[in-house]
One Martini backbone bead per residue (centre of mass of N, CA, C, O) as a GRO file, in nm:
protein
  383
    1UNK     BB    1  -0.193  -0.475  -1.141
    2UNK     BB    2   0.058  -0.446  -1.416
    3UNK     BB    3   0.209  -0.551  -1.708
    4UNK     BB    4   0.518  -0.359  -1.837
    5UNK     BB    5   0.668  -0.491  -1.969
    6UNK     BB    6   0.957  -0.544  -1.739
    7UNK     BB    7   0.765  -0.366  -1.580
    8UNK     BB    8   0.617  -0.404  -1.240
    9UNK     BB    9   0.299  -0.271  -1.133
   10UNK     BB   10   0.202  -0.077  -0.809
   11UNK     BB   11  -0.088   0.019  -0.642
   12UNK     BB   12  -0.141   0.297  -0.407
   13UNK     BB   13  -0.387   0.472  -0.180
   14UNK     BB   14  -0.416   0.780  -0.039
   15UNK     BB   15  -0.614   0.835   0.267
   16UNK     BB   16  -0.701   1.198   0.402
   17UNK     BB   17  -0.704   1.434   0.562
   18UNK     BB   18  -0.586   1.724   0.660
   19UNK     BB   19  -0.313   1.665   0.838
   20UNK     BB   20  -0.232   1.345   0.846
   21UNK     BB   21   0.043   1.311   0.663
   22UNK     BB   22   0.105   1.248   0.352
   23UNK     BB   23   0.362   1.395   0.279
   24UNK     BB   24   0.544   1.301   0.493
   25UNK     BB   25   0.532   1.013   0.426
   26UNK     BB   26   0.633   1.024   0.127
   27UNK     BB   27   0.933   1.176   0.206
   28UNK     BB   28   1.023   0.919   0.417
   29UNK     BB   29   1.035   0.722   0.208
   30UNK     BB   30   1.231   0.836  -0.014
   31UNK     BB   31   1.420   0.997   0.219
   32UNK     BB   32   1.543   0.664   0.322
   33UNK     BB   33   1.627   0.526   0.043
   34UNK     BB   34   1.907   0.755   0.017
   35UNK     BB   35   2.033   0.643   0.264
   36UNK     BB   36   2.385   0.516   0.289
   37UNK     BB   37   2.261   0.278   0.460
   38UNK     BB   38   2.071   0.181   0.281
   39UNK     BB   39   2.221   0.146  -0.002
   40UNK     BB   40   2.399  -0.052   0.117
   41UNK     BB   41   2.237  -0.306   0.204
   42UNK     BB   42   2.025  -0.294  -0.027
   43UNK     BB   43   1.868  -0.502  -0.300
   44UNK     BB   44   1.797  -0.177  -0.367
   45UNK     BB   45   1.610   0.093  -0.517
   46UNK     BB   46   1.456   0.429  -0.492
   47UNK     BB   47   1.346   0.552  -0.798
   48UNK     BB   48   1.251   0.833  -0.937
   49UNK     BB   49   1.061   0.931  -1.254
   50UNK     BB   50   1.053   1.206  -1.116
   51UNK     BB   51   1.285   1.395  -1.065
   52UNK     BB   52   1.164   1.648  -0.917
   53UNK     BB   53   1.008   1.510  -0.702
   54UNK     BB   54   1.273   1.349  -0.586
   55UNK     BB   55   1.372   1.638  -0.483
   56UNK     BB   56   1.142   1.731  -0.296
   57UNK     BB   57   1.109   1.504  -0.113
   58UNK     BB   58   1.438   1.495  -0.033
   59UNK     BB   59   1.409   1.777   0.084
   60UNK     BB   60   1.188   1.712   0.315
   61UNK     BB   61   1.398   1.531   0.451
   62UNK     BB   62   1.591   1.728   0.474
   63UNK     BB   63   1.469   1.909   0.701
   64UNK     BB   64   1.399   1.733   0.929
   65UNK     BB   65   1.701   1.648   0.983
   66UNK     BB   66   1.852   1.936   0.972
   67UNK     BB   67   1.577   2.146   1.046
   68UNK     BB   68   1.305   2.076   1.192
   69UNK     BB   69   1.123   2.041   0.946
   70UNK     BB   70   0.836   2.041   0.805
   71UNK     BB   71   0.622   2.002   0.535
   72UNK     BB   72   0.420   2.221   0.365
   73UNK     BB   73   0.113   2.202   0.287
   74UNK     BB   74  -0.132   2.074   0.134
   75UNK     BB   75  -0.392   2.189  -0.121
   76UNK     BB   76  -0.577   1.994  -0.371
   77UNK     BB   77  -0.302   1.801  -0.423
   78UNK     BB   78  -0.314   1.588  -0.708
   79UNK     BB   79  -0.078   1.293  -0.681
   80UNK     BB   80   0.152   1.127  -0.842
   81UNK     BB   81   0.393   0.886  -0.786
   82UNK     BB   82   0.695   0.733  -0.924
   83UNK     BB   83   0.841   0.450  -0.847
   84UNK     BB   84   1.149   0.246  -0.888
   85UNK     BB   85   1.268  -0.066  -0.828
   86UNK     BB   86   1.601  -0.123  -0.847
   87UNK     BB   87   1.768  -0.388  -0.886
   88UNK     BB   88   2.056  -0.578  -0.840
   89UNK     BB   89   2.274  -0.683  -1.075
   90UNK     BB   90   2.327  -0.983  -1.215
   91UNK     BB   91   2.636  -1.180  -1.232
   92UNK     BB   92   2.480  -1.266  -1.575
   93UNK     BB   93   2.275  -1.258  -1.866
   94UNK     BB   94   2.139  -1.504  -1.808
   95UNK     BB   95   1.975  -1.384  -1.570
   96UNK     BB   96   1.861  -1.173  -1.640
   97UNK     BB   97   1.696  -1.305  -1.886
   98UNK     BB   98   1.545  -1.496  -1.622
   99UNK     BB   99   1.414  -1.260  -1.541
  100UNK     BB  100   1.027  -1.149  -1.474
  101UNK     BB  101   1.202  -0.842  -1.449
  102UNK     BB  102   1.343  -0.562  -1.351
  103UNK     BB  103   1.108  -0.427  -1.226
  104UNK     BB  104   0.946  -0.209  -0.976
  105UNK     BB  105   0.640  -0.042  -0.925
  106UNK     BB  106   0.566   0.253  -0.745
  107UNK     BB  107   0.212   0.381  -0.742
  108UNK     BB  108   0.133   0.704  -0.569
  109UNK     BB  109  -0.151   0.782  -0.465
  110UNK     BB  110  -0.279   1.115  -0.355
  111UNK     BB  111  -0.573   1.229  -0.185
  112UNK     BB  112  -0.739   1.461  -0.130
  113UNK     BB  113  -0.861   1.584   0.200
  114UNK     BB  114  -1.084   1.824   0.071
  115UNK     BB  115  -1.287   1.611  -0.077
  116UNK     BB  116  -1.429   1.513   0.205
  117UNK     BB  117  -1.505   1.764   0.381
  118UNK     BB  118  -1.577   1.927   0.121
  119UNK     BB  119  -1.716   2.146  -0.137
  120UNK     BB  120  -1.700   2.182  -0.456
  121UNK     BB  121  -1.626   2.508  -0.643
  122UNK     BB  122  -1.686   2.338  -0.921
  123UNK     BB  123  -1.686   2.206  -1.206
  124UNK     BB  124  -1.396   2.154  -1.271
  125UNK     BB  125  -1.327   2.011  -0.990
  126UNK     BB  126  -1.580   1.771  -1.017
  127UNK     BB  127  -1.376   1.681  -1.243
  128UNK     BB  128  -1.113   1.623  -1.140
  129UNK     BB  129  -1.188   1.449  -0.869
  130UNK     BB  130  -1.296   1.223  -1.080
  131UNK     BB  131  -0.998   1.160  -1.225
  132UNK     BB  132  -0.862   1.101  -0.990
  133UNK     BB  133  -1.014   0.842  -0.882
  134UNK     BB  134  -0.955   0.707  -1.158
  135UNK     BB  135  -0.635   0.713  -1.115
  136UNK     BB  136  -0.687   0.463  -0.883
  137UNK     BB  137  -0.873   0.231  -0.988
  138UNK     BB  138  -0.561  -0.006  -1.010
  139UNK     BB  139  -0.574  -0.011  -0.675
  140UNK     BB  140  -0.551  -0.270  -0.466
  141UNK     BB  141  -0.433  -0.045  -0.219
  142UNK     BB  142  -0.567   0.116   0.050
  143UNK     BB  143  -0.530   0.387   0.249
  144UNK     BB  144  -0.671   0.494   0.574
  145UNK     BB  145  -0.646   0.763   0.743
  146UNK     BB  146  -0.540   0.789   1.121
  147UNK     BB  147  -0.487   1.122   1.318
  148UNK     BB  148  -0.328   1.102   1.604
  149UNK     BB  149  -0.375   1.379   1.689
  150UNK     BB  150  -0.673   1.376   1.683
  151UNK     BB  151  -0.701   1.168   1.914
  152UNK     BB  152  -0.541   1.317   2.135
  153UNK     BB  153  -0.755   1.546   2.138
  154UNK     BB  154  -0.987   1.330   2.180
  155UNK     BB  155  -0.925   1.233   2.453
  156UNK     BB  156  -1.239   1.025   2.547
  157UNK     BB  157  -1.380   1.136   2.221
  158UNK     BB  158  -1.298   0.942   1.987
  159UNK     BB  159  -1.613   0.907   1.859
  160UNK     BB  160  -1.590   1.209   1.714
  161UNK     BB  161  -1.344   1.187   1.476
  162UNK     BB  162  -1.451   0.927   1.370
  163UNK     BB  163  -1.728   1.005   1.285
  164UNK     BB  164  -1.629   1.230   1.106
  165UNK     BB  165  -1.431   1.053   0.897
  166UNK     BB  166  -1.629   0.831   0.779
  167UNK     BB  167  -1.850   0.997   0.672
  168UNK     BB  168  -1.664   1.155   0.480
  169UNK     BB  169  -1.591   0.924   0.327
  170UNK     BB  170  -1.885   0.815   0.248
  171UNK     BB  171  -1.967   1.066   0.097
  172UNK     BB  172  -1.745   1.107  -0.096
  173UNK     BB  173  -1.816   0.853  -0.237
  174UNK     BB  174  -2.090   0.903  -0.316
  175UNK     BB  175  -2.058   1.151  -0.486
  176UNK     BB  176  -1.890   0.967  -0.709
  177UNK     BB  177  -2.074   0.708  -0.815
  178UNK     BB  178  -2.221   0.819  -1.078
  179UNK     BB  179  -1.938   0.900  -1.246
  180UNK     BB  180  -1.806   0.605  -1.230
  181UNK     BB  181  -2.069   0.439  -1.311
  182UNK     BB  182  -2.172   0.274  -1.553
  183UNK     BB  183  -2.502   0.229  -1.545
  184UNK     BB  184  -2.481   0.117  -1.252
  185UNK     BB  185  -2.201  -0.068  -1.247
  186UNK     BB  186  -1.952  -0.233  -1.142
  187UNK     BB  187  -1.687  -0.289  -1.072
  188UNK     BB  188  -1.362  -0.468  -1.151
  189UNK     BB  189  -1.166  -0.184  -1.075
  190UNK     BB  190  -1.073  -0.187  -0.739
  191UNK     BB  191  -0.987  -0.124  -0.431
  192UNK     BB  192  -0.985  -0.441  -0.188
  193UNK     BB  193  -0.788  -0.288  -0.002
  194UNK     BB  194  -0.897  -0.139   0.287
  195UNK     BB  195  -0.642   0.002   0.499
  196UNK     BB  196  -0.577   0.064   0.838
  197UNK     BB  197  -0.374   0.416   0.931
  198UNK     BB  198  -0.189   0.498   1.151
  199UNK     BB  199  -0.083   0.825   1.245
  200UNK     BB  200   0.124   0.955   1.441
  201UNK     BB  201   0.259   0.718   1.642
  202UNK     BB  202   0.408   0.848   1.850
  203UNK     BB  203   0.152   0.978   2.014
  204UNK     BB  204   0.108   0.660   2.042
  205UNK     BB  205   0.241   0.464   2.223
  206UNK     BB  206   0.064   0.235   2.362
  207UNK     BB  207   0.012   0.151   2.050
  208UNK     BB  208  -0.127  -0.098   1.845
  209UNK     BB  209  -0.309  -0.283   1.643
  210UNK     BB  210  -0.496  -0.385   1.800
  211UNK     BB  211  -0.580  -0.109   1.971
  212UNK     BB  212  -0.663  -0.026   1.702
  213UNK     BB  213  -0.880  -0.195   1.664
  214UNK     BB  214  -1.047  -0.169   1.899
  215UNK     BB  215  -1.116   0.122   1.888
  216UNK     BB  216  -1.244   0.107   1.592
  217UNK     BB  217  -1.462  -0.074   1.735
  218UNK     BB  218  -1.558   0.078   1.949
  219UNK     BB  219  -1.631   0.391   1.829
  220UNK     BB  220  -1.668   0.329   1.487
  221UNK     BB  221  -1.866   0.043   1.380
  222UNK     BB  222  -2.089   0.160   1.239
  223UNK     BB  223  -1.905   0.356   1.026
  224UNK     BB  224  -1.777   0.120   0.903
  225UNK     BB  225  -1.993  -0.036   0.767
  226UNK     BB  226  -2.107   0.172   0.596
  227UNK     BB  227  -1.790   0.172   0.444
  228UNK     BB  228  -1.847  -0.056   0.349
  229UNK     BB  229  -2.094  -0.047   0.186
  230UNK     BB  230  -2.014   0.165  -0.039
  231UNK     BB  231  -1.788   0.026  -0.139
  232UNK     BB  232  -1.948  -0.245  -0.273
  233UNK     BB  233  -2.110  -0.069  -0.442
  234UNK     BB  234  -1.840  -0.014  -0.675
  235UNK     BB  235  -1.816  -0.384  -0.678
  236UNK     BB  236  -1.749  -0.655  -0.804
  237UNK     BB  237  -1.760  -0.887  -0.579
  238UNK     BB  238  -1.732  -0.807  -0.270
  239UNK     BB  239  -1.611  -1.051  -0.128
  240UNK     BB  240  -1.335  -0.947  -0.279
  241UNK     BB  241  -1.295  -0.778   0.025
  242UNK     BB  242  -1.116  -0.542   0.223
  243UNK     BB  243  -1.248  -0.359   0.522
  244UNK     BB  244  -1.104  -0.299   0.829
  245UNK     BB  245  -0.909  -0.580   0.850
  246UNK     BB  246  -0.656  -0.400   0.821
  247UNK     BB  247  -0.347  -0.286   1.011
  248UNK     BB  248  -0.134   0.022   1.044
  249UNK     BB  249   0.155   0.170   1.189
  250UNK     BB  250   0.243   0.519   1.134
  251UNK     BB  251   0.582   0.696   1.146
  252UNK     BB  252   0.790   0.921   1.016
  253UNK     BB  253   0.856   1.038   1.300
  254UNK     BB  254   1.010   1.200   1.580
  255UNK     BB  255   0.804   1.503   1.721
  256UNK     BB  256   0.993   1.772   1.866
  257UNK     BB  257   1.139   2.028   1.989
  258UNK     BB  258   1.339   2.144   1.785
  259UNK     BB  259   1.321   1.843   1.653
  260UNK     BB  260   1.375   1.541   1.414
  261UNK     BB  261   1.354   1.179   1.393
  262UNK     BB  262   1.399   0.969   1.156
  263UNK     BB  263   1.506   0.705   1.240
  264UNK     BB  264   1.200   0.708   1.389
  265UNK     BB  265   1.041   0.489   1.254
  266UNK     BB  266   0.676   0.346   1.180
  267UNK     BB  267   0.605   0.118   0.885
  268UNK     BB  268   0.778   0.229   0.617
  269UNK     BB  269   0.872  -0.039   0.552
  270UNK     BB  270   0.587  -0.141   0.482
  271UNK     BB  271   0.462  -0.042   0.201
  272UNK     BB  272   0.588  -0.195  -0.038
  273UNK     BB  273   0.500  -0.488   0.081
  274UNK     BB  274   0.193  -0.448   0.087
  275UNK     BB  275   0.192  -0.360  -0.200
  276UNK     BB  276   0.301  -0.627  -0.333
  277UNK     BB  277   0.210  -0.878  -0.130
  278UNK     BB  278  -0.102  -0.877  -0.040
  279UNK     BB  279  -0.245  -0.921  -0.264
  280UNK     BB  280  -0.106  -1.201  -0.328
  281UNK     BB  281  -0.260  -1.358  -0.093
  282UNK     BB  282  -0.547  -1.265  -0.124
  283UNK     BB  283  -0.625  -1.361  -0.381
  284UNK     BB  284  -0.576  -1.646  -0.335
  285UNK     BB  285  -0.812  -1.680  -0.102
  286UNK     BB  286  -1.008  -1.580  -0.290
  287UNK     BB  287  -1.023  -1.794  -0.472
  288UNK     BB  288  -1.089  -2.031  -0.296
  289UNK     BB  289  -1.393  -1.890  -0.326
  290UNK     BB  290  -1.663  -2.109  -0.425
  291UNK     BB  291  -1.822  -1.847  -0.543
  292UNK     BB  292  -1.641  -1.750  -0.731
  293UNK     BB  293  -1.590  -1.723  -1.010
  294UNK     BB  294  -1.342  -1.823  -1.228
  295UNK     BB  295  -1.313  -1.566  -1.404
  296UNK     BB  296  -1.275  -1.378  -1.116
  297UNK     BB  297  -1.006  -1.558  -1.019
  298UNK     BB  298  -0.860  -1.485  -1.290
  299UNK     BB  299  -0.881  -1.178  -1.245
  300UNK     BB  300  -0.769  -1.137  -0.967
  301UNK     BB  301  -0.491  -1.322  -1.068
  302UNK     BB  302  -0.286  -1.197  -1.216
  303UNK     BB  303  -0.008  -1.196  -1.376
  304UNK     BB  304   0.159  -1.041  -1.199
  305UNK     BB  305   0.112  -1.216  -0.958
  306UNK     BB  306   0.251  -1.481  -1.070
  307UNK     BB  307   0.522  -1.314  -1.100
  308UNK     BB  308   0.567  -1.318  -0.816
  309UNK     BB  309   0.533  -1.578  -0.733
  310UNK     BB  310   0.741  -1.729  -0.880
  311UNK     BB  311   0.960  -1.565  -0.782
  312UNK     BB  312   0.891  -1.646  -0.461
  313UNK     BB  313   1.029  -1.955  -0.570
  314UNK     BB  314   1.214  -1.878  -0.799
  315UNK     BB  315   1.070  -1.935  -1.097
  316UNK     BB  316   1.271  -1.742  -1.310
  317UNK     BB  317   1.184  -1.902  -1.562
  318UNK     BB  318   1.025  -1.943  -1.863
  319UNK     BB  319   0.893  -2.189  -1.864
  320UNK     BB  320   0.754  -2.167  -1.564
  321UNK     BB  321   0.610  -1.903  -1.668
  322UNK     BB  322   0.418  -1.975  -1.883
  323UNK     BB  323   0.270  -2.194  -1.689
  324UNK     BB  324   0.191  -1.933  -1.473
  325UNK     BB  325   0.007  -1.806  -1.641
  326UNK     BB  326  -0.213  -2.027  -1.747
  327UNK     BB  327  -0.314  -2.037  -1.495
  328UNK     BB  328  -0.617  -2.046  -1.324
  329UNK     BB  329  -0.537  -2.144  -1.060
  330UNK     BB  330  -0.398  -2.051  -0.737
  331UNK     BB  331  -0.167  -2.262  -0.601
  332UNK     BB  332   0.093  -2.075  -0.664
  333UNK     BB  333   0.019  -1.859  -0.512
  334UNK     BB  334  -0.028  -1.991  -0.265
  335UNK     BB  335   0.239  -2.090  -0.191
  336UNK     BB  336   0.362  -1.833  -0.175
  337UNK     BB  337   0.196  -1.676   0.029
  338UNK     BB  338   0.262  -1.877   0.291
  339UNK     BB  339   0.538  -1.868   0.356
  340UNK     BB  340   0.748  -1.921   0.602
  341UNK     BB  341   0.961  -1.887   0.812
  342UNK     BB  342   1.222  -2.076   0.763
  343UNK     BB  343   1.149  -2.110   0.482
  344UNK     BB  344   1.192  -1.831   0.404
  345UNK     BB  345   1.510  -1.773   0.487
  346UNK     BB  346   1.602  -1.996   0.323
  347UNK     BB  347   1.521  -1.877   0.040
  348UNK     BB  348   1.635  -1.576   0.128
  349UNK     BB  349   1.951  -1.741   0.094
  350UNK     BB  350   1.963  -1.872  -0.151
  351UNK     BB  351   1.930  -1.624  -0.316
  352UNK     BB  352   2.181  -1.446  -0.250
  353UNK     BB  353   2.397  -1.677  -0.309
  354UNK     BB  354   2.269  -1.653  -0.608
  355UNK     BB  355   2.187  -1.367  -0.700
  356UNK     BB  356   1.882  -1.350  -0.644
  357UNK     BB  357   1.702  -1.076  -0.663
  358UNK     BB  358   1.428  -1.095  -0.659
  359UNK     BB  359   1.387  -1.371  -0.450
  360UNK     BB  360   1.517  -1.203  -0.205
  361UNK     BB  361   1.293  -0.943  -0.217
  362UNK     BB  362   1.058  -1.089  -0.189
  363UNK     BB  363   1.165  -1.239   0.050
  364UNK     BB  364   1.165  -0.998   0.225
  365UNK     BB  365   0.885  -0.844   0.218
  366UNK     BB  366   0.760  -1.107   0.383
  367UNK     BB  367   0.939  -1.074   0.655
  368UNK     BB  368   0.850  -0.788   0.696
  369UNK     BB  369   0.539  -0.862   0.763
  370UNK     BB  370   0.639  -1.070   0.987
  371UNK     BB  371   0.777  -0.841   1.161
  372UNK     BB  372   0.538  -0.638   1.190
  373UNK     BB  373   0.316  -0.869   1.357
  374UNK     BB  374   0.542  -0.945   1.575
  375UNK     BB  375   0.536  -0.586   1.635
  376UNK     BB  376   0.237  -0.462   1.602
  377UNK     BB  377   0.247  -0.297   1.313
  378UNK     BB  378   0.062  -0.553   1.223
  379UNK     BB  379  -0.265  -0.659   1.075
  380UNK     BB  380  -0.396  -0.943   0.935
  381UNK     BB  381  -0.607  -1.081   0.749
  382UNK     BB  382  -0.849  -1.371   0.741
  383UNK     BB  383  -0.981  -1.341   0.445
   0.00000   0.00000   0.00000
């Protein structure tokens, strides 16, 4: 997470091997953000910044809406998209000026599926490979993809599946890990926040968070274990880090022979707040572990997460805000990150009533994750 002039930057890493469904992913989330359903009632819109991305992304949602196709599998192709959510514009010149931000960017990093199955087919890729790596670790939060089809396939020996996929993930990381680390020192930036997200959860009914969050302990826990072993590997203080701690349920849409009902989407209303505010609270969580030093829980806090605090308390004007930039301790970011329930509700009629759209817009991102663990289609951890 980065502070860029007034756009306030959020990074999330999607891994998945080929045909996990994440071109169908990210055209659900963009081309569900465009339906003026969403636009009429949404205090946000989401455009792309490259035209052309969202012209493609926005075809393919509407391919499956009206005409039943999903999109054309994509192989090797390693993309990043850049989502602007723009707030709607405050009541007066002097709100506007009082804003922490103008907007929220979400850049969403696409990993190949074919580097983690496969080996590279010369220098160029195994080039390509890491800078493509390389461009993604400014992301706090990494989605590591598990196929609901191959689960259905493999129904009664899920552990051969889950365990080629884990050791795929792990080797494809060990293999990277001497070209991204300078002279085997572990990186300070680095995604540390690394959810498990059932994919095509459409086709398994009664699965929720928990029944997933079980069966990758019952079938694959020697291998994720191994998982959390290398990812550590990587990073500066590992103890800042979750791997396979938090669970997340994903369907694009639910599909049918000739129709796709794009309607029935399960989770992708969460990508965004898990990008925003996710990291949010586990930052505080974690600087308040007494064994990491300061200057590590100061740089986990960064700017940014203090300005998503001040701003989901509300403290969206200049002097509030200088003083939480300056703050070492994470008290304000903690503050923010616990409001729950009433309080939270309270919050968010109060920032509507008042126009104050940034504070409406967080603080609503905060209750779509608490009513995603009340709906079991998310899990989050207590670390």
């Amino acid at each position: 997470m980065q502070e860029k002039k007034s756009v306030l930057e959020q990074h999330i890493a999607v891994f998945g091997e080929s045909g996990s469904g994440k071109t169908v992913l990210v055209s659900s989330f963009y081309g569900a953000a465009q339906e003026a359903s969403f636009l009429k009632q949404s205090l946000y819109r989401v455009v792309a910044d490259d035209i052309g991305q969202g012209s493609r992304l926005n075809r393919n949602y509407l391919g499956m809406r009206d005409e039943a196709k999903a999109p054309d599998a994509t192989r090797f192709a390693a993309t990043s998209y850049a989502f602007s959510i723009k707030l709607k514009d405050p009541p007066s010149v002097k709100a506007a000026k009082a804003r922490p931000f103008e907007a929220l960017r979400l850049v969403w990093h696409d990993y190949p599926g074919e580097w983690f199955e496969q080996g590279v087919s010369g220098e160029e890729e195994a080039t390509r490979r890491v800078d493509t790596f390389r461009s993604l670790l400014g992301s706090d939060v990494a989605l590591l993809l598990v196929d609901g089809q191959r689960l259905v396939d493999h129904a009664g020996e899920e552990e051969r599946y889950l365990k080629s996929l884990f050791s795929n993930f792990s080797n494809g990381l060990l293999s990277l890990k001497d070209d991204l680390l300078d002279s085997g020192k572990p990186l300070a930036q680095f995604p540390r926040i690394w959810i498990m997200a059932l994919t095509k959860a459409d086709l398994l009914p009664e699965m929720d968070a928990f029944r997933f969050r079980d069966l990758l302990d019952l079938k694959a826990a020697d291998h994720l274990n191994e998982l959390r072993s290398v990812l550590a590997g990587f990073v500066q203080y590992p103890d800042a880090m979750s791997v396979a701690e938090d669970f997340l349920l994903l369907s694009s849409a639910k599909f049918e022979p000739n129709k796709i009902e794009v309607s029935k989407r399960v989770g992708i209303d969460l990508v965004l707040p898990v990008a925003a505010i996710l990291p949010l609270e586990r930052h505080a969580r974690w600087a308040r572990v007494q064994q990491l030093p300061a200057k590590v829980a100061d740089g986990i806090i960064t700017n940014g997460a203090r300005l998503l605090a001040a701003a989901l308390l509300g403290k969206d004007h200049p002097g509030v805000l200088g003083k939480v930039l300056a703050l070492i301790n994470p008290d304000v970011v903690d503050e923010a990150a616990q409001i729950a329930g009433d309080k939270l509700r309270e919050l968010n009629q109060q920032a509507i009533t008042k126009q104050n759209y940034v504070t409406a817009t967080l603080t609503r991102f905060q209750m779509d994750l608490d009513r995603g663990e009340e709906n079991q289609v998310l899990l989050r951890s207590l670390k």
